[in-house]
C-alpha positions as CSV (number, residue, x, y, z in Angstrom):
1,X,-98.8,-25.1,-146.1
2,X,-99.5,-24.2,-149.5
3,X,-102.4,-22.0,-151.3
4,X,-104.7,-24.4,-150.4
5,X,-104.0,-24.8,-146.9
6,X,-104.2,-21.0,-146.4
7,X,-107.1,-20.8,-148.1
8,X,-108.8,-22.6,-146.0
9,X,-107.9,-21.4,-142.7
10,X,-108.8,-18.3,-143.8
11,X,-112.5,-19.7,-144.7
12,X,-112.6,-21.4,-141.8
13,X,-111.6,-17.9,-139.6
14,X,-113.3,-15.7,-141.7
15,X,-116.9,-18.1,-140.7
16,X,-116.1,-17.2,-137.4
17,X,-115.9,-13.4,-138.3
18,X,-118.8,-13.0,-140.2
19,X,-121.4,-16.0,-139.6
20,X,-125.2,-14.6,-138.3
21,X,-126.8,-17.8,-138.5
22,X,-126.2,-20.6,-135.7
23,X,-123.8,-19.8,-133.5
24,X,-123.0,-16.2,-134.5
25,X,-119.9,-14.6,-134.8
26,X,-117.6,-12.2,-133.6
27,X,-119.9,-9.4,-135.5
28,X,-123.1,-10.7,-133.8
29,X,-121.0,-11.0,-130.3
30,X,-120.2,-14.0,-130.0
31,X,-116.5,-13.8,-129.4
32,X,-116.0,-17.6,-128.6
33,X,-116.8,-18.9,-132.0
34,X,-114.1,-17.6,-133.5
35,X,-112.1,-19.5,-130.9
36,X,-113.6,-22.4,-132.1
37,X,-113.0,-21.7,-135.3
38,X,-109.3,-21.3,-134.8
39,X,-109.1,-24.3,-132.8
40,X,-110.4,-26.3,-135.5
41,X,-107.7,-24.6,-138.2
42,X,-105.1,-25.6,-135.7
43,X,-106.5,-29.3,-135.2
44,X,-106.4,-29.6,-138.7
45,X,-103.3,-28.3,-139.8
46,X,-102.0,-30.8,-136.7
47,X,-103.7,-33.9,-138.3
48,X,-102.8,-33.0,-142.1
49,X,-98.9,-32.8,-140.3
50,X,-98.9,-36.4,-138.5
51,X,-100.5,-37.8,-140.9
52,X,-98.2,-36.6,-143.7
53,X,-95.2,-37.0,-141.7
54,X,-95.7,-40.7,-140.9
55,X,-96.8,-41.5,-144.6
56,X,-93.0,-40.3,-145.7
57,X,-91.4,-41.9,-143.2
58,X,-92.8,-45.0,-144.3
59,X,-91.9,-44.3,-147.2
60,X,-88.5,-43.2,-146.5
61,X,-88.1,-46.3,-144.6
62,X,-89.3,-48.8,-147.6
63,X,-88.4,-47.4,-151.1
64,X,-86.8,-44.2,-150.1
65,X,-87.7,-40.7,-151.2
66,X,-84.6,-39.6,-152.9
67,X,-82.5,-41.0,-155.9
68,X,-78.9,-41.2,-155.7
69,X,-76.9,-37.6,-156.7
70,X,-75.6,-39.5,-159.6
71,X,-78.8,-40.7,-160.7
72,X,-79.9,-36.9,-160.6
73,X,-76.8,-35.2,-162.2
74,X,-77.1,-37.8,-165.4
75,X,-81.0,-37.2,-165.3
76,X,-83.7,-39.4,-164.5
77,X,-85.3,-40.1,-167.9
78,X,-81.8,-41.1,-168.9
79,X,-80.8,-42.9,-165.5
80,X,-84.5,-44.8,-164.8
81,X,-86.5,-45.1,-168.0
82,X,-83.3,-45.4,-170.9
83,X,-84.0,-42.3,-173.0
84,X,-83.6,-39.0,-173.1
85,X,-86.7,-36.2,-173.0
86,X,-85.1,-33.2,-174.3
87,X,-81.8,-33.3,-176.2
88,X,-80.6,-29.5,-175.4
């Protein structure tokens, strides 16, 4: 999930701890908010997966996400561009 991604659920749950404008919050008694608030981390998190999942799949399916092992043990700068990056 990433930095980002736990950043903002915990934004998005913390709103629902400590809001006192609108709907309120679980501070101002409104217990359901932060429901809401959850729900909508979950939703998201759901989406960002589909979505992601399906994009490398097509991928996958039309140019592949992986190079060959032998392409990877001689080095890619080497194997796909013709020079080298670091001579070490």
């Amino acid at each position: 999930m990433g930095i980002h991604g736990i950043g903002g659920a915990w934004g998005a749950l913390a709103t629902g701890l400590v809001a006192t404008v609108g709907a309120g919050s679980l501070i101002t008694g409104n217990l359901g908010q932060i429901g809401v608030q959850a729900l909508s981390v979950l939703a998201s998190g759901g989406y960002a997966f589909v979505v992601t999942y399906v994009l490398a799949t097509v991928l996958d399916k039309t140019m592949g996400l992986r190079v060959s092992d032998e392409q990877e043990i001689i080095g890619l700068d080497k194997e796909l561009h013709g020079e080298v990056g670091y001579n070490l």
